[in-house]
DSSP file (Angstrom, degrees, kcal/mol; ACC not computed):
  #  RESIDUE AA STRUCTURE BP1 BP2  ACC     N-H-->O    O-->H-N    N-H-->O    O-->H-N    TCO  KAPPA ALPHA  PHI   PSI    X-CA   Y-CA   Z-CA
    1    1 A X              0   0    0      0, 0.0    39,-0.1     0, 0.0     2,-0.0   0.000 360.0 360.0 360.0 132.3  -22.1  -13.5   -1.5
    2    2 A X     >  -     0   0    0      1,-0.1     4,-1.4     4,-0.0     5,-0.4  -0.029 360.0 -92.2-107.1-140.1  -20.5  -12.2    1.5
    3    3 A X  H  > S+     0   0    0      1,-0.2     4,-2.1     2,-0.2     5,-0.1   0.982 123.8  40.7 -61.9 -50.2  -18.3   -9.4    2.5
    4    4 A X  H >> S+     0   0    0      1,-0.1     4,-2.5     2,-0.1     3,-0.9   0.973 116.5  48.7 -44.2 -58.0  -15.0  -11.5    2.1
    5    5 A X  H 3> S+     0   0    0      2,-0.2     4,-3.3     1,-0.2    -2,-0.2   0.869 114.4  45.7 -43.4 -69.5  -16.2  -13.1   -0.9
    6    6 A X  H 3X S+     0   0    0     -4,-1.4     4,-1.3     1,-0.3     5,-0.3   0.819 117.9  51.3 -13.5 -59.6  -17.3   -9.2   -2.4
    7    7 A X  H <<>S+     0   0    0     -4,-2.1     5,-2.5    -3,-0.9     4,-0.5   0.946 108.4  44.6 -66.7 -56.9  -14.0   -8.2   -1.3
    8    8 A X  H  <5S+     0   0    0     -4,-2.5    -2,-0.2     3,-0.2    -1,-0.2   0.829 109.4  53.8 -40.7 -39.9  -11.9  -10.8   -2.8
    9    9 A X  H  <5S+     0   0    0     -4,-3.3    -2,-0.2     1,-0.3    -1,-0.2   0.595 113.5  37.7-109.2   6.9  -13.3  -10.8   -5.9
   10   10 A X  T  <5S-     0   0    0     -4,-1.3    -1,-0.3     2,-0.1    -2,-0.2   0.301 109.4-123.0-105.7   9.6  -12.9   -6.7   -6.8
   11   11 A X  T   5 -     0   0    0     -4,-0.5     2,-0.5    -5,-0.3    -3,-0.2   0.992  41.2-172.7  75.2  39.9   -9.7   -7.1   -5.1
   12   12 A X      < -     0   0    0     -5,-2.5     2,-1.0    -6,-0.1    -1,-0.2  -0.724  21.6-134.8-101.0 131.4  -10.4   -4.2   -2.3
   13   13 A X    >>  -     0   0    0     -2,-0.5     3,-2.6     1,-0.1     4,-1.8  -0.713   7.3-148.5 -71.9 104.8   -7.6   -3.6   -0.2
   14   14 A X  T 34 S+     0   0    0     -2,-1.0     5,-0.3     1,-0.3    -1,-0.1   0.307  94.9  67.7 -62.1  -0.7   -8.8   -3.5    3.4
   15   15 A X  T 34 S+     0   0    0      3,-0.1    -1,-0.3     4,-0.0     3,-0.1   0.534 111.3  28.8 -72.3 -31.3   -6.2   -1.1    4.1
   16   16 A X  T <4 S+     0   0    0     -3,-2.6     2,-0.7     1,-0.2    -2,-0.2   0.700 119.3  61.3-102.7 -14.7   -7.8    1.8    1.9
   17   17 A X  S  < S-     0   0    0     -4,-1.8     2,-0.6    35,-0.0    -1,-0.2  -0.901  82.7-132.3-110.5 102.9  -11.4    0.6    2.3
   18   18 A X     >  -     0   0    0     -2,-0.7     4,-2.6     1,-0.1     5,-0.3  -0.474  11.2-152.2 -38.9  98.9  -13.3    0.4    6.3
   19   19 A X  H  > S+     0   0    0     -2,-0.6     4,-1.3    -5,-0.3    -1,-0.1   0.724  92.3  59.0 -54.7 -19.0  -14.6   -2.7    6.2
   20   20 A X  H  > S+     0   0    0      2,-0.2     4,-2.1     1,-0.1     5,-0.2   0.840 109.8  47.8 -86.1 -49.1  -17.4   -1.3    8.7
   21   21 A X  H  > S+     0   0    0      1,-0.2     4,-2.1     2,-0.2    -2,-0.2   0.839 106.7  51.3 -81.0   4.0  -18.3    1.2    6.1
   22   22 A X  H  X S+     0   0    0     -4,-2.6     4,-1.6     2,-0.2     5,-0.2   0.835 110.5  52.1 -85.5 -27.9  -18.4   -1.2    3.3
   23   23 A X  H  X S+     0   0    0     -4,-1.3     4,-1.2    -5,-0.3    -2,-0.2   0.867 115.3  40.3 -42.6 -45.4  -20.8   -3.3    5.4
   24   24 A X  H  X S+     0   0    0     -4,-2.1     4,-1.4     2,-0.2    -2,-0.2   0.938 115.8  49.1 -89.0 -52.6  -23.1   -0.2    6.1
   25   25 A X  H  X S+     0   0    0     -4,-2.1     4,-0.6     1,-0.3    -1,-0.2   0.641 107.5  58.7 -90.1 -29.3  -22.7    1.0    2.4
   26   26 A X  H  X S+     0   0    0     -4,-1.6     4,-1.7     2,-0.2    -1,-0.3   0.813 109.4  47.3 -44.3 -53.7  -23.7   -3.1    1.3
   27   27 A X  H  < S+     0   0    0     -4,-1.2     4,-0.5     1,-0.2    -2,-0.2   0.783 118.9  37.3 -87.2 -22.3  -27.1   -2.6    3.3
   28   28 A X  H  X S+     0   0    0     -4,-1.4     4,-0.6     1,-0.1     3,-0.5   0.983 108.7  57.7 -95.4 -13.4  -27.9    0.8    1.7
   29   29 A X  H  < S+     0   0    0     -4,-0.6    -2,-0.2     1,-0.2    -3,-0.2   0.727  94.8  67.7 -98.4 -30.4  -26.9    0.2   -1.4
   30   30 A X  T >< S+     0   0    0     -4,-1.7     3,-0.8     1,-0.1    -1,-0.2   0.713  90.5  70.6 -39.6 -27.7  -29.5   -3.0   -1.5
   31   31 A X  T 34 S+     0   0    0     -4,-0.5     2,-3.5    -3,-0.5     3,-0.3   0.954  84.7  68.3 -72.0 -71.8  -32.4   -0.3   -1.4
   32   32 A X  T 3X  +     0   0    0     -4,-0.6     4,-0.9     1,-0.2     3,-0.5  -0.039  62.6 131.4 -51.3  29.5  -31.4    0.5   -4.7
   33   33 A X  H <>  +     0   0    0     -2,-3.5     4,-2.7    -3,-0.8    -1,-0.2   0.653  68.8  63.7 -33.4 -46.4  -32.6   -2.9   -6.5
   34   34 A X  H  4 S+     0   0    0     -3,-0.3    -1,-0.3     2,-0.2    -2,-0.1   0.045 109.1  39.7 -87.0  27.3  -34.3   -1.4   -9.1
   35   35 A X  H  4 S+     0   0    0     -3,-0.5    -2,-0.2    -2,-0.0    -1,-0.1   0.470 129.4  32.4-143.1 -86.9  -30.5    0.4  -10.5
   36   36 A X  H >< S-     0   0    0     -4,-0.9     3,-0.9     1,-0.0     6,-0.2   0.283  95.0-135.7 -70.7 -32.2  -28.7   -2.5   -9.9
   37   37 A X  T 3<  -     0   0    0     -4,-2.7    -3,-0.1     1,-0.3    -4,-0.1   0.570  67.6 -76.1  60.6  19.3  -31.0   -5.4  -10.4
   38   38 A X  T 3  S+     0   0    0      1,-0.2     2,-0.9    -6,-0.1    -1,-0.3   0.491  82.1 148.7  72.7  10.5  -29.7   -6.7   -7.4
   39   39 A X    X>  -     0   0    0     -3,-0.9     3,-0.7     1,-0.1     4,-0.7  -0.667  42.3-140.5 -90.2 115.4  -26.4   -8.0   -8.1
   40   40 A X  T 34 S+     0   0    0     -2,-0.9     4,-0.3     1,-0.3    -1,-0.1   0.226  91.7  58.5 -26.8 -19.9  -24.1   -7.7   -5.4
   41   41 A X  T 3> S+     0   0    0      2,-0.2     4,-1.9     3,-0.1    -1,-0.3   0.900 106.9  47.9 -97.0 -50.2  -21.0   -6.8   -7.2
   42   42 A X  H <> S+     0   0    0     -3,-0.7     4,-2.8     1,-0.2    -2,-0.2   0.803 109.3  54.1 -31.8 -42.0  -22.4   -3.8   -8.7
   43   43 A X  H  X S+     0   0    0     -4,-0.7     4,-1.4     2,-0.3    -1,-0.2   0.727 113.3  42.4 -81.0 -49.9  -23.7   -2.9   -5.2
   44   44 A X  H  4 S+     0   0    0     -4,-0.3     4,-0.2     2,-0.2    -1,-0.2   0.473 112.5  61.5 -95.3  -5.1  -19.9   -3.3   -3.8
   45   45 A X  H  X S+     0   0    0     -4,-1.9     4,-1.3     3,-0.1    -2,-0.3   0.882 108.7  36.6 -62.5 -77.3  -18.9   -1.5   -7.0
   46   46 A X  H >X S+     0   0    0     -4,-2.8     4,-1.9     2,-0.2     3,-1.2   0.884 113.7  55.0 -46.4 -49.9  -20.7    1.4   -6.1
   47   47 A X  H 3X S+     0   0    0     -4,-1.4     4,-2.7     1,-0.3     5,-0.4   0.990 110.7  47.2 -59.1 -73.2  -20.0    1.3   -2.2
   48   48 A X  H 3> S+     0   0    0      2,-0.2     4,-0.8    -4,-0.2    -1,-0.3   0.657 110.7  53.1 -44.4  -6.4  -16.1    1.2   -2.8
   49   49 A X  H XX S+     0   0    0     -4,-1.3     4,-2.0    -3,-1.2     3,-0.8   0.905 109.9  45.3 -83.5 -64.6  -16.4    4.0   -5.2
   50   50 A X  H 3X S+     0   0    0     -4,-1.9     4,-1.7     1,-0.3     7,-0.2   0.680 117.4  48.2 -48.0 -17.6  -18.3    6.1   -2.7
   51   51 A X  H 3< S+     0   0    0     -4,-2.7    -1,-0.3     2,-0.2    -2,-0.2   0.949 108.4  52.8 -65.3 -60.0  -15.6    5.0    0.0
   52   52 A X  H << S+     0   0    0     -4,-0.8    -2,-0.2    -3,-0.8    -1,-0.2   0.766 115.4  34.1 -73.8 -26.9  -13.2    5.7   -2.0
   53   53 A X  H  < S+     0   0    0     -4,-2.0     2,-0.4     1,-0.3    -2,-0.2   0.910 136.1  34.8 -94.1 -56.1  -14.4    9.9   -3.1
   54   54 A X  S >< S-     0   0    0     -4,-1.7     3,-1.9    -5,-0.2    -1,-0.3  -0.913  74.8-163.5-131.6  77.8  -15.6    9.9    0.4
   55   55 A X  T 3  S+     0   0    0     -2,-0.4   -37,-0.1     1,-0.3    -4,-0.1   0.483  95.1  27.9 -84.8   2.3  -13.7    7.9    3.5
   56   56 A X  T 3> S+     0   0    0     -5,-0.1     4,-3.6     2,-0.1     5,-0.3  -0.199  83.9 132.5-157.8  47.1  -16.8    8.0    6.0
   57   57 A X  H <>  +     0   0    0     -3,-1.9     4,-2.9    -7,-0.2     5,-0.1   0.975  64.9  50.5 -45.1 -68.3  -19.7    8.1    3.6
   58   58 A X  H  > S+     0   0    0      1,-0.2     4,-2.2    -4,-0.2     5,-0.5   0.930 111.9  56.7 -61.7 -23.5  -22.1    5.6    4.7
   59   59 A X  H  > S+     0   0    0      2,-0.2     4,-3.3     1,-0.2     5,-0.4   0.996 108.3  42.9 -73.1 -36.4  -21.7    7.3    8.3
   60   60 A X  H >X S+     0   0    0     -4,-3.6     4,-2.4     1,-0.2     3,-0.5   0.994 112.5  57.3 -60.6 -47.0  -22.7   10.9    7.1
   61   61 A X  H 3< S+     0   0    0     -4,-2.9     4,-0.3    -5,-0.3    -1,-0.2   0.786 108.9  45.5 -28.1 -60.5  -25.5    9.3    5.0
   62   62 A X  H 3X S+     0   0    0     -4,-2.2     4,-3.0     1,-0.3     3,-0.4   0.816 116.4  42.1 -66.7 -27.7  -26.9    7.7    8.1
   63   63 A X  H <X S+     0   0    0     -4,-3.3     4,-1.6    -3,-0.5     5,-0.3   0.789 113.0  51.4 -91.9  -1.1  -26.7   10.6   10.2
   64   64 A X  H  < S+     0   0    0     -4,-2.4     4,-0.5    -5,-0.4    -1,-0.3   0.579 112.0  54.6 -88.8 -14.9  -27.9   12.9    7.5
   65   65 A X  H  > S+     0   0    0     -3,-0.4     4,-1.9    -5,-0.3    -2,-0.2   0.908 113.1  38.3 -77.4 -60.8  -30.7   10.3    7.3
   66   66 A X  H  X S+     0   0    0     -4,-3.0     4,-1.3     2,-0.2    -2,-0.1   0.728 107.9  55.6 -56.7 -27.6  -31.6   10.5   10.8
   67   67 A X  H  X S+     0   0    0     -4,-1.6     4,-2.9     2,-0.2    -1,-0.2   0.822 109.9  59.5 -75.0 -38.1  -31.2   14.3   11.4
   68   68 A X  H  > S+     0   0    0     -4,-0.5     4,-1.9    -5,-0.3    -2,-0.2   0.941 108.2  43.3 -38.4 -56.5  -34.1   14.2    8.0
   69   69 A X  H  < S+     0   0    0     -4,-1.9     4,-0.5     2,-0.2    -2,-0.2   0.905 107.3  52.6 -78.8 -42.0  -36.5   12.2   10.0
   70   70 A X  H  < S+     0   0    0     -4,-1.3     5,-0.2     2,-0.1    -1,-0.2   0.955 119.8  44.0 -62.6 -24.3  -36.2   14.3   13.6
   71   71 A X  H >X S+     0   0    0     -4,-2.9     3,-3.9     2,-0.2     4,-2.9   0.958 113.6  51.0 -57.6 -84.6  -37.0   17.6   10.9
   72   72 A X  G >< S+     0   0    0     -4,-1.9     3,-4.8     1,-0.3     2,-4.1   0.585 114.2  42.9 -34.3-104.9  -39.7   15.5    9.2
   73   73 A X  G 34 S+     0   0    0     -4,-0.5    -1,-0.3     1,-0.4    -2,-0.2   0.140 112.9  47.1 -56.9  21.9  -41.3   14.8   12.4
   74   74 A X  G X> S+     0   0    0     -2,-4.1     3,-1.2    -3,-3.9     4,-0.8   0.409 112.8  54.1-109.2 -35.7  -41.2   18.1   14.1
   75   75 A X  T << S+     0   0    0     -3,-4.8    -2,-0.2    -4,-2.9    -3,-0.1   0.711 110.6  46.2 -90.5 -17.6  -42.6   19.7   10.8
   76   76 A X  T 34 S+     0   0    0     -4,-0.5    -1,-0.3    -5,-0.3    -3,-0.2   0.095  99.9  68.2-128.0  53.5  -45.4   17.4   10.9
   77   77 A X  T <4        0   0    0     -3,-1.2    -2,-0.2    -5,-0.3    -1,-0.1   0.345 360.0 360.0-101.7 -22.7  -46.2   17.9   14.6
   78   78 A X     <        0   0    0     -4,-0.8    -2,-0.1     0, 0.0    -3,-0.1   0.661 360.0 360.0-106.9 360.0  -47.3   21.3   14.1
């Protein structure tokens, strides 16, 4: 199912919702397979909730991901 489809059928108003972060929040929210069982509406459940508490979630996420790894690999370089 894709993004329109997702979108259409919870009804997310693309006015309250980033469609770039519900994309980004769709691919992280996949890791999480083993929650979810994979189904795709849950998965855009979850994202729009976090959108919705949080208007630029998936972006802190990734850069809180990334600033994790430059630690992690300084910490195991000495």
């Amino acid at each position: 199912m894709d993004i329109k489809e997702l979108g259409k059928k919870l009804h997310i108003n693309w006015h309250e919702v980033s469609q770039h972060q519900f994309e980004e929040g769709m691919k992280v929210e996949t890791e999480h397979k083993d929650v979810t069982h994979g189904d795709p509406v849950t998965n855009a459940r979850n994202v729009v909730m976090d959108i919705k508490e949080v208007p630029d979630y998936y972006s802190r996420l990734s850069k809180m991901e990334k600033t994790g790894k430059k630690a992690m690999k300084k910490k195991s370089s000495k």
